[in-house]
N, C-alpha and C positions, 0 to 999 in steps of 0.2 A: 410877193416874190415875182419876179423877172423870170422867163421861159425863156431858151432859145433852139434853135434845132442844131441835132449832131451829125454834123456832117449833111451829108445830102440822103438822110435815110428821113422816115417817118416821125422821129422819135425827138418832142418836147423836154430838155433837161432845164434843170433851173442852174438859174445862172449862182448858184453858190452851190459847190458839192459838199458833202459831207469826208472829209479825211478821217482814217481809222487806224490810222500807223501807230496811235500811244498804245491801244488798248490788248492788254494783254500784260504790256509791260510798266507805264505808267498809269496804268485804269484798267478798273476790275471789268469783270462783264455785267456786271450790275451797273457799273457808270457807264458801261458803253451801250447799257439799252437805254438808260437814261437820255443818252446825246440821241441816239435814234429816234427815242419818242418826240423828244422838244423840237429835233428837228420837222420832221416831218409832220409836226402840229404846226412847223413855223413855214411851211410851205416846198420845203426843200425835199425831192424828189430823187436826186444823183448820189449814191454813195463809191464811193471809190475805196478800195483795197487791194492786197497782192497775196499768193501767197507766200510772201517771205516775210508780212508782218507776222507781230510788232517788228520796232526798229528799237534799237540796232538787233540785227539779225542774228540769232542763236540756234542751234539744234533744237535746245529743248522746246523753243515757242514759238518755232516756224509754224505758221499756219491757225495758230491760235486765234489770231484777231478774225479772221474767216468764219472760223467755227463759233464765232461766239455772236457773228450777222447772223450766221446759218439759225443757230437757236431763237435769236428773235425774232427772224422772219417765221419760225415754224412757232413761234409762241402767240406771236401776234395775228398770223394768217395775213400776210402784208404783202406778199408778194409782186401781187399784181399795181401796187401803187410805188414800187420805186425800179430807177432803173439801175441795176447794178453793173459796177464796172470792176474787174481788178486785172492782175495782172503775172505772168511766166518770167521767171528770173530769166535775165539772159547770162552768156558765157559767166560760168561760177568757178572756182576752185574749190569749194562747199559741195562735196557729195550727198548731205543728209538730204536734199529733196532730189532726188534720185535713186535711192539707194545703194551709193555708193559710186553711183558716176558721175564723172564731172558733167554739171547741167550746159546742155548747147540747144540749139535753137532750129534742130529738125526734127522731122515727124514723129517719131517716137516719143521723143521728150513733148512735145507739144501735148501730145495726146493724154499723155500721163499724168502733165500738170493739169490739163482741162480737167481731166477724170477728178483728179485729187481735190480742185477747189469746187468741182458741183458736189462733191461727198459732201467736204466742210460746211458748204454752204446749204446744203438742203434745197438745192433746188435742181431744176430739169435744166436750166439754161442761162446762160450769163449774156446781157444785153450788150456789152463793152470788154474785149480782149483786148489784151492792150501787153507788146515786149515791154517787157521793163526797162533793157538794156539791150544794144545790139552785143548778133555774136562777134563781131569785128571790133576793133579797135579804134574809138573815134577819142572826138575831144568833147566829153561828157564827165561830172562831176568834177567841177569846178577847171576845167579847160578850156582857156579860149583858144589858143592856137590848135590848128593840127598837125602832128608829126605823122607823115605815115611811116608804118612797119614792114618792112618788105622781108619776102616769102611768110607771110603770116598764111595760117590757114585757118579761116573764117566758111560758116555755112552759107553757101547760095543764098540769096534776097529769093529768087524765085520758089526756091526749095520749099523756102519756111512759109512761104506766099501759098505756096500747094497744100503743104498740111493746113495751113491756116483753112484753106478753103473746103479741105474735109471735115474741119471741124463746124464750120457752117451749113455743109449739107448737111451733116449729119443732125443739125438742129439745137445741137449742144451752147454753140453761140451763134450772136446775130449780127454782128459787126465787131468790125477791127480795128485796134488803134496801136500807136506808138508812144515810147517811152525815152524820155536821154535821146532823142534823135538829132542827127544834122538836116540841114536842107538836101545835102544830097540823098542822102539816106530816103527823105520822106519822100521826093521826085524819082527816087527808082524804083520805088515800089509800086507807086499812082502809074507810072508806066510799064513796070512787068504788067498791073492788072488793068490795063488798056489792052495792053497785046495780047495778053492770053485770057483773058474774059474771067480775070478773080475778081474776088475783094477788093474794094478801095478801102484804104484809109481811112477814115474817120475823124480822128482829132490824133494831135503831138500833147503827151504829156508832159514838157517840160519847166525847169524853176523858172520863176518871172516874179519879183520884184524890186522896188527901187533900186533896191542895191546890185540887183544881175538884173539888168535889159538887153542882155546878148542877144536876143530871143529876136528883137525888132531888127535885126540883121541879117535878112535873107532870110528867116525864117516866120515872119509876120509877113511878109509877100506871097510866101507859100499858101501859107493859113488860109490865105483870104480868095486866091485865085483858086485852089485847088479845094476849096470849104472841107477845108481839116482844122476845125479852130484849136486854137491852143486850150488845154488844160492845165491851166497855172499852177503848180506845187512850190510854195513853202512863199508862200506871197508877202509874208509876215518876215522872211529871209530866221526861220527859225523862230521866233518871237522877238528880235532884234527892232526892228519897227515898233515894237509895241512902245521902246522907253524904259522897257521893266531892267534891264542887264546895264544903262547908262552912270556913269559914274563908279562901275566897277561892280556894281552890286549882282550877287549871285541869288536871285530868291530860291527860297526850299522850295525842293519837289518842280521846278523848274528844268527843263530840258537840259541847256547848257548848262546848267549846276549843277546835273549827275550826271552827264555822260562828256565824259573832258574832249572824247573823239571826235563830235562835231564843231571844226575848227572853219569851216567853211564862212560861216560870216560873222568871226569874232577876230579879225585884225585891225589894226589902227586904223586903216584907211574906212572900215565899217563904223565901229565907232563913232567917228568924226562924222562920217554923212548919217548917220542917223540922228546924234544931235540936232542936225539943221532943219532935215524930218521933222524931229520930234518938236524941237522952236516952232518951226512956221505952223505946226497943228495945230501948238495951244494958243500960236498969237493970233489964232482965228477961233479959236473957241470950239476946236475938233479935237476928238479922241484920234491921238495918234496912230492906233492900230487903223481904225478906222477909214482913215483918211488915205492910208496906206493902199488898204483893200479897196476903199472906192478908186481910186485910178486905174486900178485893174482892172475894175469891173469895168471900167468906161471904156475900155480900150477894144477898138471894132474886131481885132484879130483871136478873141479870147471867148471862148464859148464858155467854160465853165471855171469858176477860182474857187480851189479847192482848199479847204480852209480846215483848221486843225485846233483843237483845244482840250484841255483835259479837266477842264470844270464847267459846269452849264453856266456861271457867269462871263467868261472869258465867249463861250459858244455865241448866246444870246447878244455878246459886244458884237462877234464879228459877222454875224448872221443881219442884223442891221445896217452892215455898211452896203447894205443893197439899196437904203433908203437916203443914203448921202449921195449929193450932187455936186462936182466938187466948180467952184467957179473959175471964168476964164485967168482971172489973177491969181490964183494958188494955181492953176495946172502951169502958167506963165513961170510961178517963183519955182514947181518944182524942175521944172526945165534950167531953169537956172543953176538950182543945187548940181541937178544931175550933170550939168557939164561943168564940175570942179572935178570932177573924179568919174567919168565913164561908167566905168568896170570897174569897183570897187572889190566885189565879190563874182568873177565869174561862173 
């Protein structure tokens, strides 16, 4: 396994995270200590969650996936060997993790969800905070353009910067990150805590694969000047990359073949650039997911690619593609594909 540092703090992550969004809902807690264990036998040290896993999000199993880390870290006594990351819903119409208010993105609600996911979790401290979502209105999930809203009323960046920063003294977490962000978004925060001596940033959790590289536009220059690396989510564009959904096929107990809602990267123009993906992988004698993931991993702007699977065979594929190297004629061809179609899936 590959280490790299987070942000500009102390702290060594491996360069493949652990994603934990199936479980609860596609995966019991017994397969999800399973992925834990294989993981962290295979050198992988970063787990990542929220509490709003599983997905898609429900009342009843909000926070499930959390609580069922919390179990195995208090089964295993493992604490000290990983670093955990998760994440505060931002602006909700979902009152159930509130109790009945709408979830926004100042001190109180901070406070609350910190509370709530070091409960779940069984621990004293979360290493990585991270919005999920701003309280404002950007162009996140699946927007590229930005419209703005005017008279919107959105919580201060500084506000949410100051609870964030009690939450830091207080010892409860140890660094901050973001989630769905812009570049502006990530540059006004780096600058509220320049001028008033908070938290920096840490890393952008935002999507990043072949099929959405919106990311390397204005926001890979951030990453890299401002050392906020990216944390790559759903790099596989869903399991779309994989090849397995090509041809129409829907497999059982696959993601997009039970939950018809995630439409994000199943339109024609996906399709079609996955094919050419999926061609040039095998005409080189690479597993397509794989090949997929190594480009990510290669990419200097990306600290950690967060990777997701709901069987240790699928896990054990993409935990590997830390050992692919992809050569200068495949990164050439996929530069190719990728300017037939941009933005396929923003």
């Amino acid at each position: 396994m590959q280490y790299k540092k987070l942000g500009r703090t102390n702290i060594d992550v491996s360069a493949i995270c652990l994603g934990t969004m199936t479980w609860g809902e596609q995966n019991t807690e017994t397969e999800a200590h399973n992925q834990l264990d294989f993981a962290l036998d295979k050198g992988l040290n970063f787990i990542d969650t929220a509490e709003m896993y599983p997905v898609p999000p429900k009342e009843e199993t909000a926070g499930r996936t959390e609580e069922y880390i919390g179990n195995w870290l208090t089964a295993r006594n493992c604490r000290d060997k990983v670093i955990l990351a998760t994440k505060i819903v931002g602006r909700s119409d979902s009152t159930y993790f509130r109790g009945g208010e709408i979830s926004r993105l100042h001190s109180r609600h901070i406070k609350a969800a910190v509370d709530g996911s070091l409960k779940r979790l069984k621990t004293d401290y979360i290493d990585l905070y991270q919005l999920h979502w701003p309280d404002r209105t950007t162009n996140c999930f699946g927007r590229l353009g930005y419209t703005h809203p005017e008279d919107e009323e959105s919580i201060d960046l500084l506000e949410t910067l100051h609870a964030l920063d009690e939450m830091v003294k207080s010892g409860k977490i140890r660094h901050i990150g973001l989630s769905n962000e812009s570049a502006w978004g990530v540059m006004h925060f780096q600058h509220l805590s320049e001028m008033h001596d908070l938290p920096r940033i840490q890393s952008v959790q935002n999507p990043y694969s072949l099929l959405n590289r919106s990311y390397e536009v204005g926001l890979a220059e951030v990453s890299i000047r401002e050392d906020c690396g990216l944390l790559a989510y759903s790099p596989l564009a869903m399991g779309m990359l994989s090849g397995k959904y090509m041809d129409g096929k829907l497999p059982e107990g696959a993601r997009l073949s039970i939950f018809t809602r995630f439409q994000r990267y199943t339109n024609e123009a996906a399709h079609g650039m996955t094919a050419k993906y999926v061609e040039l992988a095998r005409a080189n004698g690479l597993d397509p997911a794989q090949m997929a993931l190594a480009y990510i991993n290669s990419r200097p702007f990306v600290t950690s690619n967060i990777i997701g699977a709901t069987n240790l065979d699928q896990l054990a594929v993409n935990i590997d593609s830390i050992n692919v190297t992809l050569s200068d004629d495949i990164l050439s061809a996929i530069e190719d594909i990728h300017k037939l179609h941009p933005y396929p899936c923003p």
